[in-house]
N, C-alpha and C positions, 0 to 999 in steps of 0.2 A: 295315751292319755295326755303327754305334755303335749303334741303335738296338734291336738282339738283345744284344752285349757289357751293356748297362747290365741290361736283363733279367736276363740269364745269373749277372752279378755279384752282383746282389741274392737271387737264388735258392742261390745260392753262400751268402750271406753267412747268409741266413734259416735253412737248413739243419740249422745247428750249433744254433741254437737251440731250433728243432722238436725235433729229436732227445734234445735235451738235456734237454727239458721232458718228453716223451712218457717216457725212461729213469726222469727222476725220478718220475713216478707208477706206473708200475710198479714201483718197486726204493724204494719209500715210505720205509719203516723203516730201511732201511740208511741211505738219505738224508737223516732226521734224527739219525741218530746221529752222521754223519757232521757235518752241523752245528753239533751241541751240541758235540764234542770240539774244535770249531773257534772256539767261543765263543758263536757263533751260535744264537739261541731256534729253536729246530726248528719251533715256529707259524708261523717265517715261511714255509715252505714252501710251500704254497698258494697265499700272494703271489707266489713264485721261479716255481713253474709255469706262474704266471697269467702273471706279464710276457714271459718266454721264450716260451710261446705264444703267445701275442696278438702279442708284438712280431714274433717271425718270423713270423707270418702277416702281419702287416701287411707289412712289409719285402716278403714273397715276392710279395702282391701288389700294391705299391707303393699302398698304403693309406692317409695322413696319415704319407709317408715321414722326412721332416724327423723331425717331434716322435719318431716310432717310434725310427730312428737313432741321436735323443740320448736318449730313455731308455736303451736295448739299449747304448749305449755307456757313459753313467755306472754300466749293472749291471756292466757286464765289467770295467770299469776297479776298482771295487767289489768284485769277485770276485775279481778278480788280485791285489790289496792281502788281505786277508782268507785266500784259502786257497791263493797260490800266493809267499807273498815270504820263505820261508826260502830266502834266495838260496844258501846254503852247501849245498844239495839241488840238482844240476844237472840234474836232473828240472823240478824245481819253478822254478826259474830259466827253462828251456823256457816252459814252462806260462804262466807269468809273459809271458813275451814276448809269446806263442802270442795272449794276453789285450791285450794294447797294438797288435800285428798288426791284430786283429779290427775293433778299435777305431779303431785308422786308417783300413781302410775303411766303417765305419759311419761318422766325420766327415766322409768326401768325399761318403758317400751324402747328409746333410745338407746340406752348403752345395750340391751340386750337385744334388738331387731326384734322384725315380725315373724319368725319362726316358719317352720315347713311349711304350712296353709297358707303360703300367701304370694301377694306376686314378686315382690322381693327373694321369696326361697324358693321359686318354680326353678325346676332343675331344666336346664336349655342339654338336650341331646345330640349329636350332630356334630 
């Protein structure tokens, strides 16, 4: 069972940010505008996409999980400070949380790895 749960969890975790990444190239323009009113250079956008993807791909399939983890988790943490900390918004207060949640499990995914399912724990033969 730990051995699917630690799986499951990291596909869990990778998710949010595939989705997040794939929304942002499609809905492009909105997405730096959204940026810019946020302070944020809209160039950096490209970067935003690239790490979201890649890091949830890596996470999903436990791919250099550690280092993935802690980047995917200094963006979130980054991200929650930045466009979610008008705390007097109980939306955004959510949001806010929603962003430190994520992030607690992207830390345990770091000190703990990606477990047997994954390409980190494929056992090399030979």
């Amino acid at each position: 069972m730990k051995k699917y749960s630690q799986m499951l969890a990291r596909v869990f975790l990778a998710q949010i940010f595939l989705l997040s990444g794939i929304f942002k190239i499609t809905g492009y323009e909105g997405t730096q505008s959204y940026m810019e009113t946020m302070g944020v250079p809209s160039m950096l956008l490209p970067l935003v996409i690239l790490i979201e993807i890649s890091g949830g791909l890596a996470i999903a399939i436990g791919w250099q999980t550690r280092w993935a983890a802690i980047a995917l988790a200094s963006f979130t943490v980054l991200a929650g400070i930045i466009f979610h900390s008008n705390f007097s918004d109980h939306m955004q207060m959510i949001m806010f949380m929603k962003n430190i949640a994520i992030t607690g499990g992207l830390l345990l995914l770091a000190v703990h790895g990606a477990g047997e399912y994954s390409w980190d724990g494929r056992k090399i033969s030979g």
